[in-house]
PyMOL Python script that loads the backbone (N, CA, C, O; Angstrom):
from pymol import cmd

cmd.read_pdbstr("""\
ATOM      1  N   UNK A   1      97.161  75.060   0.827  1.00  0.00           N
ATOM      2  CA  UNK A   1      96.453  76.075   1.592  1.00  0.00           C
ATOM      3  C   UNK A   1      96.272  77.334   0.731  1.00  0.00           C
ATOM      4  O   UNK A   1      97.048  77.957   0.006  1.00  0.00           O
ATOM      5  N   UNK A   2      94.926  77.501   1.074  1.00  0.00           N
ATOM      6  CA  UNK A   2      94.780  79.021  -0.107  1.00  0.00           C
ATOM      7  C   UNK A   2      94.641  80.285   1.129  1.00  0.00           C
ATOM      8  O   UNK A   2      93.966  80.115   2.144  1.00  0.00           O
ATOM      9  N   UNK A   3      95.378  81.515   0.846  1.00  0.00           N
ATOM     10  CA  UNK A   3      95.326  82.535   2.345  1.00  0.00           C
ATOM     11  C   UNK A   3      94.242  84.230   1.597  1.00  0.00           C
ATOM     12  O   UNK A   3      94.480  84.901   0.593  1.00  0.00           O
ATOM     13  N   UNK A   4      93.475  84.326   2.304  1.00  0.00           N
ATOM     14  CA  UNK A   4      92.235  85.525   1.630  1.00  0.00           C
ATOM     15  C   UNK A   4      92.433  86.261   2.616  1.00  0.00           C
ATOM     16  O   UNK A   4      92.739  85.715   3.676  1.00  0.00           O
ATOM     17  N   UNK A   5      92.312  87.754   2.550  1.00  0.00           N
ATOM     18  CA  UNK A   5      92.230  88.828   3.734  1.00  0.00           C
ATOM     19  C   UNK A   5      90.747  88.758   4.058  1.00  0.00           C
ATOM     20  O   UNK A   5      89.865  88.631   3.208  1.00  0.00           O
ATOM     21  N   UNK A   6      90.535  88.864   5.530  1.00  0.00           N
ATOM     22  CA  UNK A   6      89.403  89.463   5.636  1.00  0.00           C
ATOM     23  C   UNK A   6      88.964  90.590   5.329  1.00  0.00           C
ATOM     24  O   UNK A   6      89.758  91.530   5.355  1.00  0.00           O
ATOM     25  N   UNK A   7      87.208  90.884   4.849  1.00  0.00           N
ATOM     26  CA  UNK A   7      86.900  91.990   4.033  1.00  0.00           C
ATOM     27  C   UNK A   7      86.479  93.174   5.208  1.00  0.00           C
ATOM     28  O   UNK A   7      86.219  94.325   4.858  1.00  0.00           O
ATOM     29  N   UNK A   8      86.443  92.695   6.800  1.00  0.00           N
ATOM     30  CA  UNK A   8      86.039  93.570   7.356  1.00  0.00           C
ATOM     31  C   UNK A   8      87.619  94.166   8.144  1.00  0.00           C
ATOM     32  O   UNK A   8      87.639  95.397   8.116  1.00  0.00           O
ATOM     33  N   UNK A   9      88.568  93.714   8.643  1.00  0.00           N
ATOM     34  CA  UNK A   9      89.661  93.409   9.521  1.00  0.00           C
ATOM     35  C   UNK A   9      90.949  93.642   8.750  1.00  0.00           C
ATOM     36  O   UNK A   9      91.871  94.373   9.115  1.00  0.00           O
ATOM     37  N   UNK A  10      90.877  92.783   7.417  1.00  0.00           N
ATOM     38  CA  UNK A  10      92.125  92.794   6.582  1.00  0.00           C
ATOM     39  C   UNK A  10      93.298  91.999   6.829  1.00  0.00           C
ATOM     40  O   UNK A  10      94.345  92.078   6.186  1.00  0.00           O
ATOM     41  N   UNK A  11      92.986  90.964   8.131  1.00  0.00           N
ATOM     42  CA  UNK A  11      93.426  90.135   8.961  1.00  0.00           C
ATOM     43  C   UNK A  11      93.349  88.458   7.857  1.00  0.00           C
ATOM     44  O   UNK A  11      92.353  87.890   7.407  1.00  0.00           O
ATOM     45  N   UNK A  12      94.304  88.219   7.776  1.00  0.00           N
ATOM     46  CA  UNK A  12      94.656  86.806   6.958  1.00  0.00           C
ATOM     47  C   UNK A  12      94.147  85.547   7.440  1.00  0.00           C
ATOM     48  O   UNK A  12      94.426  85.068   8.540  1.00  0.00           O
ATOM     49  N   UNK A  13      93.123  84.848   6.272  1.00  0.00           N
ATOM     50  CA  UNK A  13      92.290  83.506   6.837  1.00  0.00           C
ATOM     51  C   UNK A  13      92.791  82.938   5.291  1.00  0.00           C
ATOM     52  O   UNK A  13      92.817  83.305   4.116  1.00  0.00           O
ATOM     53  N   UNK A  14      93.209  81.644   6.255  1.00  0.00           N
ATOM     54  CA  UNK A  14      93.967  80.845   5.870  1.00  0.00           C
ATOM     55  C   UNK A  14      92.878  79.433   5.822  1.00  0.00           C
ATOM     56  O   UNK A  14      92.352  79.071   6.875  1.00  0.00           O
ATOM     57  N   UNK A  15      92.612  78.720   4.572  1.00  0.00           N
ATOM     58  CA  UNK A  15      91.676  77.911   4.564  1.00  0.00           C
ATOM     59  C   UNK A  15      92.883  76.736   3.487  1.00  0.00           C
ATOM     60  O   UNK A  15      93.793  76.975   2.694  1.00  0.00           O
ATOM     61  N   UNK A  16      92.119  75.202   4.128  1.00  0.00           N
ATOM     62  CA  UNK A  16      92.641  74.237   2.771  1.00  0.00           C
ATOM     63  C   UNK A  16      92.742  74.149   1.775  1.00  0.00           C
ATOM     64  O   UNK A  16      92.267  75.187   1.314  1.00  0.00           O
ATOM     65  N   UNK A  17      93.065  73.574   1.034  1.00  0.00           N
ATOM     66  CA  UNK A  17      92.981  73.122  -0.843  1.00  0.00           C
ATOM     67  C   UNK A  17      91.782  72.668  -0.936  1.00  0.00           C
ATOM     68  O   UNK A  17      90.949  73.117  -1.724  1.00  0.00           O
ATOM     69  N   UNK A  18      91.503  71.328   0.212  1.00  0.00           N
ATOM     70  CA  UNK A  18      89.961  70.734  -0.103  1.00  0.00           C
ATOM     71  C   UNK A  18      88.898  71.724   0.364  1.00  0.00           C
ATOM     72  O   UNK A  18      87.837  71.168   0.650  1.00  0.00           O
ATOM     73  N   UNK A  19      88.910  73.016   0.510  1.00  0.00           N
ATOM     74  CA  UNK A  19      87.448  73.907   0.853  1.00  0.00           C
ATOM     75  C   UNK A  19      86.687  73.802  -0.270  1.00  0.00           C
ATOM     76  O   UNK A  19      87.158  74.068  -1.376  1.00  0.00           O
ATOM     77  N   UNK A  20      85.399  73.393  -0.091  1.00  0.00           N
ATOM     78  CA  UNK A  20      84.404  73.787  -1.447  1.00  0.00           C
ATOM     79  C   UNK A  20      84.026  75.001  -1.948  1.00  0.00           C
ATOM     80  O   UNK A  20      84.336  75.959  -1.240  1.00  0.00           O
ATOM     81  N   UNK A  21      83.421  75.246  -3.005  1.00  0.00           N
ATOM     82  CA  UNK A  21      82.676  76.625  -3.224  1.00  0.00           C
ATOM     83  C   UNK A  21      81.437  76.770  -2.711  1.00  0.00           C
ATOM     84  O   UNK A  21      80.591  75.941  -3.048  1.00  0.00           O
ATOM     85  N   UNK A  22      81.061  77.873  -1.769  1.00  0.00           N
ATOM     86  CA  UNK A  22      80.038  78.090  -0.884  1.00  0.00           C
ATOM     87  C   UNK A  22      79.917  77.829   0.762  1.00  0.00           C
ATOM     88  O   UNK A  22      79.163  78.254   1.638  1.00  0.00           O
ATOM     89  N   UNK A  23      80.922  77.016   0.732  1.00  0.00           N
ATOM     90  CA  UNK A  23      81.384  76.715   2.131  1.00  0.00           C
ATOM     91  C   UNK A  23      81.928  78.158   3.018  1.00  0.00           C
ATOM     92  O   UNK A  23      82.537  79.070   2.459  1.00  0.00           O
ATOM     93  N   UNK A  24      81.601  78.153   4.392  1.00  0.00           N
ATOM     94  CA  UNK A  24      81.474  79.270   5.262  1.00  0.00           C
ATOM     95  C   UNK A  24      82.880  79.298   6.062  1.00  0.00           C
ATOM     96  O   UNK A  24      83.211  78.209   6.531  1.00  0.00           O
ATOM     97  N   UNK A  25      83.678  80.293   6.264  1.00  0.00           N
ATOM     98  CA  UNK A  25      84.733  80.447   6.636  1.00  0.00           C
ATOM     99  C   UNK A  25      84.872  81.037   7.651  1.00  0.00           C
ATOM    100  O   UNK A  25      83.695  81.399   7.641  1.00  0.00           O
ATOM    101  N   UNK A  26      85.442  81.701   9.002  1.00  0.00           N
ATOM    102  CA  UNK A  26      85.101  82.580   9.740  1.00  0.00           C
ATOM    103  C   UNK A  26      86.435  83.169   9.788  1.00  0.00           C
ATOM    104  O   UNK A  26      87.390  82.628   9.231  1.00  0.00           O
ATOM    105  N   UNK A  27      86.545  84.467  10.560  1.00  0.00           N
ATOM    106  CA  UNK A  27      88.244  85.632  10.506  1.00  0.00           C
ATOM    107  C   UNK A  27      87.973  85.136  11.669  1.00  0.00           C
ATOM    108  O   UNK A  27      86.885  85.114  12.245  1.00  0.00           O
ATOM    109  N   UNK A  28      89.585  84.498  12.213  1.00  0.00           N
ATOM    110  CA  UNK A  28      89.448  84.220  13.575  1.00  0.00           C
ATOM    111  C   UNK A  28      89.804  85.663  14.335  1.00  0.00           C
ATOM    112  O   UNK A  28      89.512  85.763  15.527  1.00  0.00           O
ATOM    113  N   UNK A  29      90.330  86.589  13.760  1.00  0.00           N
ATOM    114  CA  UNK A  29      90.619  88.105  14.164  1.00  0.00           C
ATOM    115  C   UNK A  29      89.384  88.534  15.016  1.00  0.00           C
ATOM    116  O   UNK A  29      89.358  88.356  16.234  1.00  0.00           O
ATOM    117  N   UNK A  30      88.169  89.218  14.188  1.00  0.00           N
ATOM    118  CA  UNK A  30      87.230  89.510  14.181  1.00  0.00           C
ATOM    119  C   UNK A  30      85.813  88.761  14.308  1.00  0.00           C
ATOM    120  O   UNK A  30      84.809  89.239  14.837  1.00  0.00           O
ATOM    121  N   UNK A  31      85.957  87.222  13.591  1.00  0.00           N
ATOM    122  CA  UNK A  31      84.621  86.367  13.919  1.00  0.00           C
ATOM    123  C   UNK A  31      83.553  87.131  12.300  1.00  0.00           C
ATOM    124  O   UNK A  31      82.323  87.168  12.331  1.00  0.00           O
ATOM    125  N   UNK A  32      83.943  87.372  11.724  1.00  0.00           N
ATOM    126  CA  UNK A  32      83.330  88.109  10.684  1.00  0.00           C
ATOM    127  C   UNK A  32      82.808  86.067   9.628  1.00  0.00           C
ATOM    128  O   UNK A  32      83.641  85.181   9.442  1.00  0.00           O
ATOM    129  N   UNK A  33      82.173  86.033   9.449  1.00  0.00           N
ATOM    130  CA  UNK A  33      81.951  84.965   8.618  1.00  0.00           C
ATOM    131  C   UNK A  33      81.682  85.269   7.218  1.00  0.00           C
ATOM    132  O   UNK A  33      81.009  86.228   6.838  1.00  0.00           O
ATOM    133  N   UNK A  34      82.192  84.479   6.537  1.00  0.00           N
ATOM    134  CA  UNK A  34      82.755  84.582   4.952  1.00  0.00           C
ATOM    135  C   UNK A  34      82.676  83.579   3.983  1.00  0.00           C
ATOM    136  O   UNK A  34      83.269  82.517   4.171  1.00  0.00           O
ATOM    137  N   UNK A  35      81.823  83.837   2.664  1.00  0.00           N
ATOM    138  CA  UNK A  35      81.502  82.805   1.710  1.00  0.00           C
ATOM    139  C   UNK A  35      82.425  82.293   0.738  1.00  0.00           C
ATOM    140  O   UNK A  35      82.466  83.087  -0.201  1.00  0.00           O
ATOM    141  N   UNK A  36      83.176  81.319   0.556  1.00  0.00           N
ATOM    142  CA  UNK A  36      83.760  81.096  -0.815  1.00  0.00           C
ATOM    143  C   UNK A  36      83.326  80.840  -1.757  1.00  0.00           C
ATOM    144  O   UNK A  36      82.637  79.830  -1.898  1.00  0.00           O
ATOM    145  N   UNK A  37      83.723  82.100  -3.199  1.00  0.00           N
ATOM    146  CA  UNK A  37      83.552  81.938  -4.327  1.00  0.00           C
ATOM    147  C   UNK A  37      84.034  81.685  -5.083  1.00  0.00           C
ATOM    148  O   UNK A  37      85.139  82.228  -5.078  1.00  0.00           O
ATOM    149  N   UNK A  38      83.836  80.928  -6.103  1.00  0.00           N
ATOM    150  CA  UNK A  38      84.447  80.564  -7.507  1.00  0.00           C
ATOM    151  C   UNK A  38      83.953  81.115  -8.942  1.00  0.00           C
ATOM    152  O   UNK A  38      83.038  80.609  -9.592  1.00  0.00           O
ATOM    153  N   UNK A  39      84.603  82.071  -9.266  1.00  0.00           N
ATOM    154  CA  UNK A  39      83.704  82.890 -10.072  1.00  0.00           C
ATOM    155  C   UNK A  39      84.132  81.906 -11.752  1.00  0.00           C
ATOM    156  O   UNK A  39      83.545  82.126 -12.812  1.00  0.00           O
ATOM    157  N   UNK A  40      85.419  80.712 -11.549  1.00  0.00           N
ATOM    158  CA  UNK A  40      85.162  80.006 -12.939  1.00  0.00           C
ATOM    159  C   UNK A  40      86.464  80.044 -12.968  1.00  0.00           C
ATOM    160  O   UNK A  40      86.766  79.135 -13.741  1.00  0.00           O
ATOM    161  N   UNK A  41      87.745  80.709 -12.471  1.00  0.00           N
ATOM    162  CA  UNK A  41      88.645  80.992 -12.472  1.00  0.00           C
ATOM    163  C   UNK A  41      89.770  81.521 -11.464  1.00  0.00           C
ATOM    164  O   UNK A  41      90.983  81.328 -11.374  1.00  0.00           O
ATOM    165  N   UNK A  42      88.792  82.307 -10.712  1.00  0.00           N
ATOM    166  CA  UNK A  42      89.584  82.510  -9.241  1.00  0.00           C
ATOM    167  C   UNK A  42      88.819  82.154  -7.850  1.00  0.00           C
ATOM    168  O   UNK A  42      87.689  81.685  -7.991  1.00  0.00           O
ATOM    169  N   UNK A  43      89.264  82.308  -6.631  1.00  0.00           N
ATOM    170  CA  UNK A  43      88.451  82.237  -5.498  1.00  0.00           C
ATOM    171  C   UNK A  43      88.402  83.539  -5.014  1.00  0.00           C
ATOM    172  O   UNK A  43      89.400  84.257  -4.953  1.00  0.00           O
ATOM    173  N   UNK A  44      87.185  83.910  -4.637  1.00  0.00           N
ATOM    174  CA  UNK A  44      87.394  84.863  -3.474  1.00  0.00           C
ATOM    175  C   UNK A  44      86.562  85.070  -2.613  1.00  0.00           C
ATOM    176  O   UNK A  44      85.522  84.456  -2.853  1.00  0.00           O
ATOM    177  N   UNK A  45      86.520  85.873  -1.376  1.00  0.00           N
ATOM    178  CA  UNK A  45      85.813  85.788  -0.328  1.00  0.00           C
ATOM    179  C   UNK A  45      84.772  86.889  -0.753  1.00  0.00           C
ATOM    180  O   UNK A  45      85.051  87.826  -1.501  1.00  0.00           O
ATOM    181  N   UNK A  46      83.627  86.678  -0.228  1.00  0.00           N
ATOM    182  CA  UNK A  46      82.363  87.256  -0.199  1.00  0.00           C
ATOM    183  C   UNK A  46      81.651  87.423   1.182  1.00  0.00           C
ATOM    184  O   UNK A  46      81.677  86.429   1.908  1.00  0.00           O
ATOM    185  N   UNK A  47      80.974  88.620   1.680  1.00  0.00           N
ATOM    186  CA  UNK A  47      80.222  88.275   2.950  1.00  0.00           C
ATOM    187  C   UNK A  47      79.025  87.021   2.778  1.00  0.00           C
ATOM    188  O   UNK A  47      78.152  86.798   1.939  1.00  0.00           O
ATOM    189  N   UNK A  48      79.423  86.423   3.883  1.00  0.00           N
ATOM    190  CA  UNK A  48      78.530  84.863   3.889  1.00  0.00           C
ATOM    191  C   UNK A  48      77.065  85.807   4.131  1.00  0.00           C
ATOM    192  O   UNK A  48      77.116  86.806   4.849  1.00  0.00           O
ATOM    193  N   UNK A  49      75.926  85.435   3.540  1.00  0.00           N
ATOM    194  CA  UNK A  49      74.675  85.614   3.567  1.00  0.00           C
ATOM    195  C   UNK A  49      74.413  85.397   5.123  1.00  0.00           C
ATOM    196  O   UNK A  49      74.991  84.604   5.866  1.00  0.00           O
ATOM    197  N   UNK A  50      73.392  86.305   5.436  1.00  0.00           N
ATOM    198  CA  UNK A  50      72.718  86.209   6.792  1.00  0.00           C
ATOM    199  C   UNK A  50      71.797  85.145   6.979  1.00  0.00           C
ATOM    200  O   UNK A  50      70.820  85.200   6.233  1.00  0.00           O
ATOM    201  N   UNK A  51      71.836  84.333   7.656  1.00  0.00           N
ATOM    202  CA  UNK A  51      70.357  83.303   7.877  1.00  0.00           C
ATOM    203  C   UNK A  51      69.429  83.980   8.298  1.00  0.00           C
ATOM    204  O   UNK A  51      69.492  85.024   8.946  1.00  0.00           O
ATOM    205  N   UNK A  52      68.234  83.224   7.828  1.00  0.00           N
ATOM    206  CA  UNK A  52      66.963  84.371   7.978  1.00  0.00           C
ATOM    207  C   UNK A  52      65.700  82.835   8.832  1.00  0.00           C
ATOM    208  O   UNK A  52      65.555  81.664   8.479  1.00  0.00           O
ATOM    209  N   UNK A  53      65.261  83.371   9.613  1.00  0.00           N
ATOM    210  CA  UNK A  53      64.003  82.546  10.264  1.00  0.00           C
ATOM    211  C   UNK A  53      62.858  82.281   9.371  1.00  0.00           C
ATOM    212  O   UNK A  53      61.957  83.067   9.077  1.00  0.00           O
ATOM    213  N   UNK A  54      63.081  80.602   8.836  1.00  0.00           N
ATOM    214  CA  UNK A  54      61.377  80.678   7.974  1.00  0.00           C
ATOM    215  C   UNK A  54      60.399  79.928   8.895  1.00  0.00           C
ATOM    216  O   UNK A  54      59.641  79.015   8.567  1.00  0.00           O
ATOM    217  N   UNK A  55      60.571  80.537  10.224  1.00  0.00           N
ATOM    218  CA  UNK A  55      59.300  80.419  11.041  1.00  0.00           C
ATOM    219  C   UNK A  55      58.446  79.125  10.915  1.00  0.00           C
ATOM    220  O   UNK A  55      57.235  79.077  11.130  1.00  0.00           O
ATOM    221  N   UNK A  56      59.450  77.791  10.435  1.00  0.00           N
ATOM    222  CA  UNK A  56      58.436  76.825  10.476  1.00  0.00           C
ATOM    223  C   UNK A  56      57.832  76.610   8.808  1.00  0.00           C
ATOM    224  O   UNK A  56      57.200  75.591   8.530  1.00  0.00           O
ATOM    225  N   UNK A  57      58.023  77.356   8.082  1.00  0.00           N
ATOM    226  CA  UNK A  57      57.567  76.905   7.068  1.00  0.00           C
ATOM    227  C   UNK A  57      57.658  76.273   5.706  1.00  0.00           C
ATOM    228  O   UNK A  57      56.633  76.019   5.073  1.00  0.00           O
TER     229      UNK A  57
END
""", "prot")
cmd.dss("prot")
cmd.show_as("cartoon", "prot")
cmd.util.cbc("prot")
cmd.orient("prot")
């Protein structure tokens, strides 16, 4: 288990060994959703990107 603070709360999310990189996490504290990164060497949390409406196209 790998444990990251949340970046909005500071509240501890606790994710598996098998999580991928890019995979979406949520703070069960707050509900804040959160990206995992692998910058090559460490992990860390990032705000997960907003989904955006491509209206169909």
């Amino acid at each position: 288990m790998k444990a990251f603070k949340c970046l909005t709360c500071s509240s501890s999310i606790t994710v598996s060994d098998d999580i991928l990189t890019g995979e979406i996490v949520e703070c069960g504290a707050c509900g804040q959703e959160h990206e995992l990164i692998n910058d090559g060497q460490n992990y860390r949390l990032e705000f997960a990107p907003e989904v955006e409406e491509d209206w169909g196209e």
